[in-house]
C-alpha positions in Angstrom: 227.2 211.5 77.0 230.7 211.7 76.9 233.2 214.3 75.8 233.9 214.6 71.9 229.9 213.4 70.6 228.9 214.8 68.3 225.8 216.9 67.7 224.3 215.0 65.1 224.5 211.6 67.4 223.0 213.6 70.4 220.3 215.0 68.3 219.6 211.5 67.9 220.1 209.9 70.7 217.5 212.5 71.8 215.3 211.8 69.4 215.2 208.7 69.6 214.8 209.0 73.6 211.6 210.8 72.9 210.2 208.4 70.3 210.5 205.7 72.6 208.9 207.9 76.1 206.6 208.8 73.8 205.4 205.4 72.6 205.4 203.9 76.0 203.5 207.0 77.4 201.1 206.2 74.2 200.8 202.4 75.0 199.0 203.6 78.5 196.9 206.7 78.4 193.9 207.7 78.9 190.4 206.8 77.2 188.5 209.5 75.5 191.5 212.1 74.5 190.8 214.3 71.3 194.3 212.8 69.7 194.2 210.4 67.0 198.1 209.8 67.0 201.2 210.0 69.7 202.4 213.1 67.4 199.3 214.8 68.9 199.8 214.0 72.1 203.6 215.5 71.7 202.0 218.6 70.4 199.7 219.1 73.5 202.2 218.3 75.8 204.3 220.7 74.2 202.0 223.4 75.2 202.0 222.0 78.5 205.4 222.3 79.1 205.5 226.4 78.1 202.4 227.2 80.4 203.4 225.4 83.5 206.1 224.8 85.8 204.6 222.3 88.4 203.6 218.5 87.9 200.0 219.7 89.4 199.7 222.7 87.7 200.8 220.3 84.1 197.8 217.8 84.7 195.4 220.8 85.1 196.3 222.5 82.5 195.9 219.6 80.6 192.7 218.8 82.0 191.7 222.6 80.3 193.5 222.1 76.8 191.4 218.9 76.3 188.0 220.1 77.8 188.7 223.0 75.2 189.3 220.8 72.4 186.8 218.3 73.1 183.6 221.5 73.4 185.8 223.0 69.7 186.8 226.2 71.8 189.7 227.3 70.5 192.9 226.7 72.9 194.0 230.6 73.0 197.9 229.8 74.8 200.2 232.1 75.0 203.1 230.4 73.9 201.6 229.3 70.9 201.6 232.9 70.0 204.9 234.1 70.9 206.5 230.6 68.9 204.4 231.7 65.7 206.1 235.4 65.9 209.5 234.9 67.8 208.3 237.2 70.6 210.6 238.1 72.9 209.7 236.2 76.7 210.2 239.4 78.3 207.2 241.9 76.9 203.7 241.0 77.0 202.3 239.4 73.9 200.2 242.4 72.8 196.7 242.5 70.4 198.0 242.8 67.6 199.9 239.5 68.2 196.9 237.6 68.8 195.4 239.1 65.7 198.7 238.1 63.6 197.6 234.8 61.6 200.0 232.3 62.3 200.0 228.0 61.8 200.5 228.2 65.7 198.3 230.9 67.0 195.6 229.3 68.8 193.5 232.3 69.4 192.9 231.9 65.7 192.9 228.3 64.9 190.7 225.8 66.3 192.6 222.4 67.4 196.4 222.1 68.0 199.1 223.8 66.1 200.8 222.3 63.0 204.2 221.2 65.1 205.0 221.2 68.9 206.1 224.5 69.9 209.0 222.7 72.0 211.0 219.9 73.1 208.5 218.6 76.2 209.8 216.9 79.2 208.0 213.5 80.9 206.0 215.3 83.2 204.2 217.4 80.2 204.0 214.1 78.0 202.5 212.2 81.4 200.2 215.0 81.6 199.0 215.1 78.3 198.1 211.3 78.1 196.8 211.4 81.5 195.0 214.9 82.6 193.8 215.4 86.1 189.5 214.6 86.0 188.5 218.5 86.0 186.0 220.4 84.1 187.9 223.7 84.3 188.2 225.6 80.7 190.2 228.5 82.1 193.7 229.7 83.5 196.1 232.5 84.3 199.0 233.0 86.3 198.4 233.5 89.9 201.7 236.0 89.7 203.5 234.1 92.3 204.9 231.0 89.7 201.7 229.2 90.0 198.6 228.9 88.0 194.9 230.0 88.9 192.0 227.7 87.5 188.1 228.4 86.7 184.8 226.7 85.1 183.6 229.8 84.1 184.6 232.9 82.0 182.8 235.2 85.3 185.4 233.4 87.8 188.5 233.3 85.1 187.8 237.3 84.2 187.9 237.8 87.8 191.5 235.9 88.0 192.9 237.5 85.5 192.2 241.4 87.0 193.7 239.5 90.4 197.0 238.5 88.2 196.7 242.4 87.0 196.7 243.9 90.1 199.6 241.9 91.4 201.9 242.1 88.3 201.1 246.3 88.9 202.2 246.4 91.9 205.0 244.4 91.6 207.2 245.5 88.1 209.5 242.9 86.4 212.6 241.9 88.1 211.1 242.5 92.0 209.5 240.0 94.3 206.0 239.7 95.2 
């Protein structure tokens, strides 16, 4: 890019920079995925990018979001929720969000939102064409910048009172 383009012709060039990752990431992925079209695909991956950080941590999380889909359990992510209300990052989505009826909220709908819920990089598209061979349905923060993964509700309760203990005893802006 170089000094004095405008916003318009980046938009595009963007745009058209995804269109074509998107396609080639199409041409190649997996068998058996619960998208019918790339613009699926872009959705999921979209999800993928707000949920995790690492490469690994992408493919798994994957590897959950399509289990879910593929056994009609509803997706439940976070981020779907906070895009469908504008919540601000820094307070914990609380019940009544989940509750609050929204084309995005996954706790509510079954299947993917109506739109991606934002711009995904490679990795996430990579990740949503090509998920790691799992059968884990679950996941929550590990409160360290990571993700913890289970195959059963019992296991993925017991993660998530882990992530609770952790995020008490450290408050937001300290260290673990």
């Amino acid at each position: 890019y170089t000094y004095g383009t405008s916003r318009i012709d980046l938009i595009s060039r963007m745009q058209d920079k995804m269109q074509i990752t998107l396609a080639e990431a199409w041409s190649s992925r997996e068998a058996d995925l619960p998208y019918e079209a790339p613009y699926e695909a872009l959705i999921m991956a979209s999800i993928i990018e707000k949920e995790a950080a690492s490469k690994t941590d992408r493919q798994l999380v994957a590897a959950v979001l399509v289990n879910r889909m593929k056994l009609g359990m509803r997706l439940q992510s976070d981020p779907t929720v906070r895009y469908g209300i504008d919540v601000e990052t820094d307070r914990p989505i609380s019940k009544a969000d989940l509750r609050r009826k929204t084309p995005w909220n996954t706790y509510l709908i079954t299947g993917l939102p109506k739109t991606p819920i934002c711009n995904p990089g490679f990795d996430s598209i990579e990740a949503a064409l090509h998920p790691a061979h799992s059968d884990f349905l679950y996941f929550v923060s590990d409160g360290f910048g990571g993700l913890r993964f289970a195959k059963t509700l019992e296991v993925h309760n017991k993660n998530v009172r882990l992530f609770r203990a952790i995020e008490a005893q450290n408050p937001k802006g300290s260290k673990p």
